[in-house]
C-alpha positions as CSV (number, residue, x, y, z in Angstrom):
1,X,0.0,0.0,0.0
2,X,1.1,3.6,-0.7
3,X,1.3,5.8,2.0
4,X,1.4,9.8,0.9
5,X,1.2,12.3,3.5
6,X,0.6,16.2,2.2
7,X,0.8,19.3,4.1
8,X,0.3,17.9,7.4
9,X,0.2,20.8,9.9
10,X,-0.8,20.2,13.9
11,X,-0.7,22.6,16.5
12,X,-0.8,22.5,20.0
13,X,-1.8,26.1,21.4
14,X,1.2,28.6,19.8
15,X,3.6,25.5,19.1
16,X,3.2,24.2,16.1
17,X,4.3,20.2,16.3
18,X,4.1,19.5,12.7
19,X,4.7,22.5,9.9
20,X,3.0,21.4,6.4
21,X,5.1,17.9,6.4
22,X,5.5,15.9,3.3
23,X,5.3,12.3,3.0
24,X,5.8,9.2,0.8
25,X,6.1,5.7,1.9
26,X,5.8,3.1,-1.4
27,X,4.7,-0.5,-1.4
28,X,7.5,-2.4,0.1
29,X,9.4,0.3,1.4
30,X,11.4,1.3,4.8
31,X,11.2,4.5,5.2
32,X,12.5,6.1,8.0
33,X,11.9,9.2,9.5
34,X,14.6,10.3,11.3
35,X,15.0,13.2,13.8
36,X,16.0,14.2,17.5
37,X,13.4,13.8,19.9
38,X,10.9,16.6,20.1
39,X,11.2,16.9,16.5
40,X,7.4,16.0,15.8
41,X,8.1,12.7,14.2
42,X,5.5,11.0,16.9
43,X,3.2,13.5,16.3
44,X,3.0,12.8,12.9
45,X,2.4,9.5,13.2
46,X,-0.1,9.8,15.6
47,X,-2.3,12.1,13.4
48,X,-1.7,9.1,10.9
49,X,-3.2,7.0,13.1
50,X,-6.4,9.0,13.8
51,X,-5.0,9.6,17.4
52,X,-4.4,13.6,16.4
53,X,-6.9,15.3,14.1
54,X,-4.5,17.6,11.6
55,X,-5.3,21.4,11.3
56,X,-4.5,21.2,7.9
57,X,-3.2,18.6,5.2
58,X,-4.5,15.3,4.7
59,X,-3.5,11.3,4.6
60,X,-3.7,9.6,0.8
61,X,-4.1,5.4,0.9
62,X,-2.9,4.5,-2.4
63,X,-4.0,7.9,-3.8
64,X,-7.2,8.1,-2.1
65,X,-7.6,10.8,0.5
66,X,-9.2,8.8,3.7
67,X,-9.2,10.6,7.4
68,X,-9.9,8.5,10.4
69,X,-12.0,10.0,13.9
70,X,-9.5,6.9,15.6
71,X,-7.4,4.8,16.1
72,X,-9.8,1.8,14.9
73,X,-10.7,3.4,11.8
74,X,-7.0,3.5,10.9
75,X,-6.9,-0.3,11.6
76,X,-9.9,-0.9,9.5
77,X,-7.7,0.9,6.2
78,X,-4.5,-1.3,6.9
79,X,-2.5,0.9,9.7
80,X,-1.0,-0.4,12.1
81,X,0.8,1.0,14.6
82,X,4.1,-0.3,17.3
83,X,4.5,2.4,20.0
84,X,7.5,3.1,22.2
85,X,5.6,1.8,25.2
86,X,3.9,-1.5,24.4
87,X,0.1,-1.6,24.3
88,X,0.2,-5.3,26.0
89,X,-1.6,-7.1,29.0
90,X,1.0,-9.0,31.3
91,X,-1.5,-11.4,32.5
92,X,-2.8,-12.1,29.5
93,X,-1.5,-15.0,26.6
94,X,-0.2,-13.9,23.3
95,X,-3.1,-15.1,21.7
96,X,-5.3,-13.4,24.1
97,X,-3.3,-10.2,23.6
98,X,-3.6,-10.1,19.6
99,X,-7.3,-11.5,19.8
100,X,-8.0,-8.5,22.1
101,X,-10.6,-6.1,20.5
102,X,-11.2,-8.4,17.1
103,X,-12.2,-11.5,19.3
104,X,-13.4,-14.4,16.8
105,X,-16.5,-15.9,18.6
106,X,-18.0,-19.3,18.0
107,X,-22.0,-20.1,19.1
108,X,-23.7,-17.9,21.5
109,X,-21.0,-15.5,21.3
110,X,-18.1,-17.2,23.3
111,X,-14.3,-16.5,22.5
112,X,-13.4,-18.9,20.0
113,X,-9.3,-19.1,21.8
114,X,-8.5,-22.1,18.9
115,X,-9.0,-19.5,16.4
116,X,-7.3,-16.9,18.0
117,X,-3.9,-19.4,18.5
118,X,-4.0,-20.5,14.9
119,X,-4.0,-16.8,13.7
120,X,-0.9,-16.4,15.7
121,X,0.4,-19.4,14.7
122,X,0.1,-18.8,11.0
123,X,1.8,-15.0,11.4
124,X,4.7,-16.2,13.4
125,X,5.6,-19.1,11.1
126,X,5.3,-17.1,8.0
127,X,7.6,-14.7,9.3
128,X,9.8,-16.6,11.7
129,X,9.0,-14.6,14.6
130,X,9.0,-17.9,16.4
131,X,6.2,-17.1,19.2
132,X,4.7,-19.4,21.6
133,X,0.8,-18.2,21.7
134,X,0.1,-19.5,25.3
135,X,2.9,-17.9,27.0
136,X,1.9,-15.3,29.0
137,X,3.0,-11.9,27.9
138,X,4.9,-11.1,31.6
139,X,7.1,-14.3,31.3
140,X,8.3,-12.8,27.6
141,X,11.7,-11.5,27.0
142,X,11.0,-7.6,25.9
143,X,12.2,-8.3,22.1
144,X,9.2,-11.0,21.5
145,X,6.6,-8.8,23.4
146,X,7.8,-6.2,20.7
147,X,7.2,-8.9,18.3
148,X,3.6,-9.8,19.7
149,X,2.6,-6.0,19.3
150,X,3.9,-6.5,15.5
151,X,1.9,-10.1,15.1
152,X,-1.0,-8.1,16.6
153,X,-0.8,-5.5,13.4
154,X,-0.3,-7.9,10.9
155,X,-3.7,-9.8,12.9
156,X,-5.6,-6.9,11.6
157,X,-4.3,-6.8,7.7
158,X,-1.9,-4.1,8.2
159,X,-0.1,-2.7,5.3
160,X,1.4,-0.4,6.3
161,X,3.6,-0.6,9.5
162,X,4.3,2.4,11.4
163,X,7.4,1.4,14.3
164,X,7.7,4.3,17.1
165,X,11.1,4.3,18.6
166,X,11.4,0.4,18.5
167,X,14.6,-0.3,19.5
168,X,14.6,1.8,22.7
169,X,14.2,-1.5,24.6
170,X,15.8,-3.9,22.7
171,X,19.5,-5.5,23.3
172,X,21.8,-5.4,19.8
173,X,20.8,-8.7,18.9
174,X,17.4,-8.1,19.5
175,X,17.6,-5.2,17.1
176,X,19.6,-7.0,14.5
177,X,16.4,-9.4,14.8
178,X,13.9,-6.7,14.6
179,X,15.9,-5.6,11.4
180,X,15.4,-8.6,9.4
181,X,11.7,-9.0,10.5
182,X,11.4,-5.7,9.0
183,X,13.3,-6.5,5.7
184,X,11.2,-9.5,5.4
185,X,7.9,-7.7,5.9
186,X,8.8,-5.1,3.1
187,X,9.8,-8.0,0.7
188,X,6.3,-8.9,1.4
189,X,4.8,-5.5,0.6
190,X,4.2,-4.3,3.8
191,X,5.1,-0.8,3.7
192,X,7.2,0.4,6.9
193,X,7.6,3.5,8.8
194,X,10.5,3.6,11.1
195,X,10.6,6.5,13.9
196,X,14.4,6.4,15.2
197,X,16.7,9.0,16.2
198,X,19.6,6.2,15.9
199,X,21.8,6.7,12.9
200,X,23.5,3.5,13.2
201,X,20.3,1.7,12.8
202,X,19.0,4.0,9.8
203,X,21.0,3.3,7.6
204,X,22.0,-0.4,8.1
205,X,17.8,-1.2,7.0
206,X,16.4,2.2,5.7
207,X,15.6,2.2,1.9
208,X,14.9,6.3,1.9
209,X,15.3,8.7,5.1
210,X,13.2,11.8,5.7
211,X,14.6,14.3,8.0
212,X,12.5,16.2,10.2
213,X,13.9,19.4,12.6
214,X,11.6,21.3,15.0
215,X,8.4,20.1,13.2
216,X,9.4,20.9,9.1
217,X,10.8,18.2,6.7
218,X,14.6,19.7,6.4
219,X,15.5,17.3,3.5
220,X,15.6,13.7,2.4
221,X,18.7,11.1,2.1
222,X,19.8,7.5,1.2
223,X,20.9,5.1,3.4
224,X,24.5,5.8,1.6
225,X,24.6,9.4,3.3
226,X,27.3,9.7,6.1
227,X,26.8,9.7,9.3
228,X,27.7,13.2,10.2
229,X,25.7,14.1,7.0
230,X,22.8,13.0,8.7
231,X,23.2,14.4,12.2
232,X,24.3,17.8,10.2
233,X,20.6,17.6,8.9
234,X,19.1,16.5,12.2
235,X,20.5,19.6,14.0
236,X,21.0,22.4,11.4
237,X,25.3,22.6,12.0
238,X,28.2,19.9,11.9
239,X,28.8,18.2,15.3
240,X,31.6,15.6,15.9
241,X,30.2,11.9,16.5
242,X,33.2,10.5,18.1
243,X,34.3,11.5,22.1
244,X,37.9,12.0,22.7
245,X,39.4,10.6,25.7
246,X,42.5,9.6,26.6
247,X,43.9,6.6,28.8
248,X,44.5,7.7,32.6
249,X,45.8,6.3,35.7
250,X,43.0,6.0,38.3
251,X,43.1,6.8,41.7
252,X,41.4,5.8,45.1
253,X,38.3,4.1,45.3
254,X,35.6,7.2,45.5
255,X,32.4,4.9,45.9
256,X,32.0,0.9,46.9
257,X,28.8,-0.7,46.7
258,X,28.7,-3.9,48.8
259,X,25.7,-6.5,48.1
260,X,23.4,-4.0,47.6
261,X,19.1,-5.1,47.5
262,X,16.4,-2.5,46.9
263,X,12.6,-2.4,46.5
264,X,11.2,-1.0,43.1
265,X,7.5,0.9,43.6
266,X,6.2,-2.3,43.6
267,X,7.7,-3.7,46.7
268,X,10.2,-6.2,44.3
269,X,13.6,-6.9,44.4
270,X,14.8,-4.1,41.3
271,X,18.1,-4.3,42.8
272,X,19.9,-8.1,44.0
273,X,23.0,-8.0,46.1
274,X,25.0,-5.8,43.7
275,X,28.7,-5.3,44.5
276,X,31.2,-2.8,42.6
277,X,33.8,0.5,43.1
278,X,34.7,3.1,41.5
279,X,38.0,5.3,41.7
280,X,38.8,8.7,41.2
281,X,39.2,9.3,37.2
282,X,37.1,6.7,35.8
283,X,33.9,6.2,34.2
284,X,32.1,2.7,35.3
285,X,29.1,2.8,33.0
286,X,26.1,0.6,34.3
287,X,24.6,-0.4,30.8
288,X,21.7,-2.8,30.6
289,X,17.8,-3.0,28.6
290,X,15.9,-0.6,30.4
291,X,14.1,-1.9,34.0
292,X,16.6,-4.1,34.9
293,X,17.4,-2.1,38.2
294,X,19.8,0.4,37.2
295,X,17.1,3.5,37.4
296,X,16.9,1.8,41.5
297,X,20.7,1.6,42.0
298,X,21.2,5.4,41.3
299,X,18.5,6.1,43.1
300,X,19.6,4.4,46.2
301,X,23.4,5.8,46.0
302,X,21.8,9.1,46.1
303,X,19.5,8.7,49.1
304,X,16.1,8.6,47.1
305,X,15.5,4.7,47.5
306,X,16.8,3.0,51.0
307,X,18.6,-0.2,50.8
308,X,16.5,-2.9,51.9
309,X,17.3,-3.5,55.4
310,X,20.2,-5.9,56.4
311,X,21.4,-5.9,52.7
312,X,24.1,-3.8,51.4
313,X,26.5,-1.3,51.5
314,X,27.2,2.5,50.5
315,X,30.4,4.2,51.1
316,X,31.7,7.5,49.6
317,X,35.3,8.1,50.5
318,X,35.5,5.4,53.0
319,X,32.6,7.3,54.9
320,X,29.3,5.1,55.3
321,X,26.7,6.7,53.6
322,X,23.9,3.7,53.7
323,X,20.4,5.2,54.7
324,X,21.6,8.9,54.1
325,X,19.5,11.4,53.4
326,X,19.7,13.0,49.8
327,X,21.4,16.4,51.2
328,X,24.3,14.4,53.2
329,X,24.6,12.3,50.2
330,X,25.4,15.6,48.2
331,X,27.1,17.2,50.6
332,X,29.6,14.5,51.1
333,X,30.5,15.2,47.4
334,X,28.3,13.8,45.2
335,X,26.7,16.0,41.6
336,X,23.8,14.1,40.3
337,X,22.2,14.6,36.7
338,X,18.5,12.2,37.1
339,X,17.3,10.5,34.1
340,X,14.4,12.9,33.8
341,X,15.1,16.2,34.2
342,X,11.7,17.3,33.9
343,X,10.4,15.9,36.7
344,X,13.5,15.8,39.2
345,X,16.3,18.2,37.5
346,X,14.3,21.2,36.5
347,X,11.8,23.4,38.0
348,X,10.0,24.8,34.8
349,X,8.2,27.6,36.7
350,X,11.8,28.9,38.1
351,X,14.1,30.8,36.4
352,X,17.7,29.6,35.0
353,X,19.5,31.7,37.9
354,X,17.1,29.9,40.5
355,X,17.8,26.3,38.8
356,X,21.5,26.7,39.1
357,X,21.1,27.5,42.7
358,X,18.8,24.4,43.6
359,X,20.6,22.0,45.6
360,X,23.0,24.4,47.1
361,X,20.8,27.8,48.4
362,X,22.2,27.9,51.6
363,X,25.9,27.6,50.7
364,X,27.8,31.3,50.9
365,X,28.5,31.7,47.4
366,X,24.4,32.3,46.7
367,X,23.7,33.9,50.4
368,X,24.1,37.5,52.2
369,X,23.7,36.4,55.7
370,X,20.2,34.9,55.4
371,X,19.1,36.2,52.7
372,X,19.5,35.4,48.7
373,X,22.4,37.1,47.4
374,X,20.7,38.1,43.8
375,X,23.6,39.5,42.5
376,X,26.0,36.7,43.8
377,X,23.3,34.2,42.0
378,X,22.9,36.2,38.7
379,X,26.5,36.7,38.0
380,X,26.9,33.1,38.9
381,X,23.6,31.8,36.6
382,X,25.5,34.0,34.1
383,X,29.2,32.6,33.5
384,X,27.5,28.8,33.5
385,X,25.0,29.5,31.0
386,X,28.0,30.8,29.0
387,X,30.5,27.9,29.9
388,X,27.8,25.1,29.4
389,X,26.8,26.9,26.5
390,X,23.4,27.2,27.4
391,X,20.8,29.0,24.6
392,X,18.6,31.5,26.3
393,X,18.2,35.2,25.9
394,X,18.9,35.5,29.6
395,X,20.1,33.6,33.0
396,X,16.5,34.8,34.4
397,X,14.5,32.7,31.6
398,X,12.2,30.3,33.1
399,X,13.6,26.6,32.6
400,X,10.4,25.3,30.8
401,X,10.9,27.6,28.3
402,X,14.0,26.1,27.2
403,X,14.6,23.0,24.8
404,X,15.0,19.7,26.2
405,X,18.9,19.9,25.5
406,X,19.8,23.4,27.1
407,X,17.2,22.4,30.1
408,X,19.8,19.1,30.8
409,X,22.6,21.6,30.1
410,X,21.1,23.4,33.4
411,X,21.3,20.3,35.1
412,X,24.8,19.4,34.0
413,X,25.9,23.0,34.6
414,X,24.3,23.2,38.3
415,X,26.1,19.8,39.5
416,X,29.5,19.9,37.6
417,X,30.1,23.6,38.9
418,X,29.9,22.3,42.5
419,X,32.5,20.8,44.8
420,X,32.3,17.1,44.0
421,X,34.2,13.7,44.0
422,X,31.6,11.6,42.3
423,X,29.4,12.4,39.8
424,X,26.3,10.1,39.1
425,X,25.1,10.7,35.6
426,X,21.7,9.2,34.9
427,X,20.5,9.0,31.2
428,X,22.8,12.2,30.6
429,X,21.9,12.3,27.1
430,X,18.1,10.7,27.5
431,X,15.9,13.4,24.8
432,X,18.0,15.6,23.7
433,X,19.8,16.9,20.4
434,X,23.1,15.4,18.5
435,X,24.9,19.1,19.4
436,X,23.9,18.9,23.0
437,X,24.9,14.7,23.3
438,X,28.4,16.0,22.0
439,X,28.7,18.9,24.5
440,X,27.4,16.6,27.2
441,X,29.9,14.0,26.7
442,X,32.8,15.9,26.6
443,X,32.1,18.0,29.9
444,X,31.9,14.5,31.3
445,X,34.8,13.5,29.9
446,X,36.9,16.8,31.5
447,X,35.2,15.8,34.6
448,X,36.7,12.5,34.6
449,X,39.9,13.9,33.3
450,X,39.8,16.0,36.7
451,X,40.0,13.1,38.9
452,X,37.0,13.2,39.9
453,X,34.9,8.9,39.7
454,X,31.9,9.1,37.3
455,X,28.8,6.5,37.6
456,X,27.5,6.9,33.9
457,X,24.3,4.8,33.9
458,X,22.8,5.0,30.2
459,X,20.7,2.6,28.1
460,X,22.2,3.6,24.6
461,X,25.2,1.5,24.0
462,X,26.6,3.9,21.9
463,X,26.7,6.3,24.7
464,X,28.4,3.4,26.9
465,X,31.2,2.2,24.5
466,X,32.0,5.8,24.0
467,X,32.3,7.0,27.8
468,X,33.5,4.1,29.4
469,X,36.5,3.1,31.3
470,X,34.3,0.2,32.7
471,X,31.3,-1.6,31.8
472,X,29.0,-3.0,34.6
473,X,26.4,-4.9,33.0
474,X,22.7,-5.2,34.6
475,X,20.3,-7.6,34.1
476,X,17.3,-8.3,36.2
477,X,18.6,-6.9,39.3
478,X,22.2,-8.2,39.5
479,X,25.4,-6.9,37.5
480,X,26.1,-10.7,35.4
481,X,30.1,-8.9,35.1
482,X,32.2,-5.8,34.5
483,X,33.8,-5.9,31.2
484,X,36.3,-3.6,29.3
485,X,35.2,-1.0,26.6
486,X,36.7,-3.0,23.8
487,X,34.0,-6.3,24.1
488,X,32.4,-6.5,21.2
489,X,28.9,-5.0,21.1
490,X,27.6,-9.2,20.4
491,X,29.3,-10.2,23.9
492,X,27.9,-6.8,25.3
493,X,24.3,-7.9,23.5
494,X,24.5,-11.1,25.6
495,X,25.1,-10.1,28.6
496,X,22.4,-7.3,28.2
497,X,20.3,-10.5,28.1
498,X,21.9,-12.4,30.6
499,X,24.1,-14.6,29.1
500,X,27.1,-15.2,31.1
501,X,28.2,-18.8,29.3
């Protein structure tokens, strides 16, 4: 089926998401739309999928204008849709799952569950996907639940594919799996749609690439085009794609963890007697698939999670810091960047000036006996929104106004201008743009190169190989070993899914 989008424009309030975007997916065809986060690529898929009505343009189906008032109606024209965050029922089989919403019913109505494991059946062996339809969706690695949301698509005669973000989750050989299912749907004229902001994976499976900056189609390339070509297009100016760093001796052991357990929301083990150190001028990256515990362990090294009791460890400089509250954890010398800086980095409503003072109001620097010292603060909030290089017309800008990448800049700015030792850096780079991933990385990597020990905890694998002194591997609670930067990213892969042998 041919996909044509024309003139798509959507607005939310005064932002404008999508700005008259142009579209054209053929029969058989990968297409991927590639572009930082924030760029509008989502929301143009969602007004594809009747999720978002457009203010102006309109959707062509093989060169017949259609519009859909939802979701199902996009279904019922041959859309289907894989988002970031899977649309799946734990407790629930894989038939169950992909029968959900187009039940087939036998006499009197009842669920006809024979039908619905033969229509999975007959999916997963023409493709390969090699799913078991009475496994429950909870007891299924995350790279087959991503290919039960696909086998739920297909279920419904989808053709054309539309994949949001899908290898956010996935180990490498996961993806490299999720690649070839995709090259073996367009070779059966299903035509794709990837969402990525992953060069790497655009061009090893994209037939055609559509770029797509602050909401506007900047260009289009072939899979051929050069990496820095590409992120050149995704961010409007050359940036450098590789992180410099040198060798190093390392120094005393900054932070040990010692058999380490803690609770996730849900009163589980996220974290199981994990044990490591790390010493003054090195990076020990904690990689892993995302929920395997790592989001728990920083949380607990700063003080925001407590270690379940009797089990584990936490010393900073020897001192021990287990059951600490958050402000003796950073004032015993510890910067922390969170892995969502909207929620716990930023205050949106608060200025720059007031951001940068956060964590450390009552420190001399930003007081006049006990009072704010505004001028102290502003001339401060000024030098490190020149030094971090962050983009506002002034220090007293609220941080919502900013852009993703200059709001983490404020958060990278407040905590590597203070006095630290250790420096736990959550998702550093989580949402925002090529330029700013660049900037990010090599202020860590002066860090580092200061003596100071850096926990880098990061689920792109890019990110790791390129930070890295150290790679502490997580999965499903435990760290399964600590590895050098030079394993190959198929030993790395493994262990992401807890191979060990």
């Amino acid at each position: 089926m041919k996909l044509e989008l024309r003139g798509i424009t959507k607005r939310f309030g005064t932002l404008i998401a999508n700005d008259s975007i142009d579209l054209v997916v053929e029969p058989g065809e990968i297409h991927a739309l590639l572009g930082e986060n924030g760029a509008g690529k989502s929301t143009l898929m969602n007004v594809l999928y009747g999720l978002y009505d457009a203010d102006e343009g309109e959707v062509l189906l093989d060169n017949k204008p259609r519009s859909f008032a939802g979701p199902g109606d996009a279904m019922e024209a041959g859309i289907g849709m894989v988002h970031q965050h899977f649309m799946l029922i734990p407790v629930f089989t894989v038939a169950e799952n992909v029968a959900l919403g187009q039940e087939p019913t036998k006499a009197l109505g009842a669920i006809d569950v024979a039908e619905a494991r033969k229509r999975v059946l007959d999916i997963s062996e023409r493709f390969g996907f090699n799913v078991d339809p009475d496994a429950l969706v909870e007891d299924l690695p995350v790279g087959v639940q991503q290919r039960v949301e696909i086998i739920k698509a297909l279920s419904r005669d989808a053709r054309v594919l539309v994949l949001d973000e899908p290898t956010a989750v996935l180990t490498p050989q996961e993806t490299d799996e999720l690649m070839e299912i995709m090259r073996q749907l367009a070779s059966s004229g299903t035509s794709i749609v990837f969402i990525t902001h992953k060069l790497r994976e655009v061009k090893a499976v994209a037939d055609k690439i559509t770029v797509i900056r602050l909401g506007k189609v900047v260009g289009t390339a072939s899979p051929d085009a050069s990496t820095s070509e590409l992120a050149s297009m995704m961010v409007g100016r050359e940036v450098g794609l590789t992180v410099a760093k040198s060798s190093r001796e390392t120094g005393e052991v900054v932070l040990e963890v010692e058999n380490l357990a803690v609770l996730d929301d849900r009163g589980q083990r996220a974290v199981n007697g994990v044990s490591f150190e790390v010493r003054a001028g090195e990076i020990l990256a904690v990689a892993g698939v995302q929920g395997n515990g790592q989001t728990e362990l920083a949380e607990a090294i700063m003080g925001l999670r407590s270690a379940l009791t009797g089990f584990g460890k936490i010393s900073i400089r020897g001192a021990d810091m287990t059951g600490a509250t958050v402000r003796q954890v950073l004032e015993s010398g510890v910067g922390y960047i969170p892995e969502d800086r909207t929620s716990d980095g930023v205050v949106g409503a608060f200025t720059i000036a007031e951001n940068m003072m956060i964590n450390s109001s009552y420190k001399s620097r930003f007081t006049k006996g006990v009072n704010i010292n505004f001028s102290a603060r502003r001339k401060i909030a000024e030098q490190l929104v020149k030094e971090f290089d962050v983009r506002t017309p002034s220090a007293e800008t609220p941080a919502g106004k900013l852009s993703g990448g200059n709001q983490q800049k404020v958060v990278v700015a407040r905590e590597l201008s203070r006095d630290v030792d250790l420096i736990i850096a959550s998702q550093p780079t989580r949402g925002v743009d090529v330029g700013s991933i660049e900037f990010i990385h090599e202020r860590i990597v002066i860090e580092r190169d200061k003596g100071k020990a850096v926990v880098l905890v990061s689920t792109e694998l890019d990110e790791v190989l390129a930070l890295a002194d150290r790679i502490a591997v997580m999965y499903r609670g435990k760290i399964v070993d600590i590895v050098s930067p030079e394993t190959s990213r198929e030993q790395l892969g493994k262990l992401m899914a807890g191979v060990t042998a």
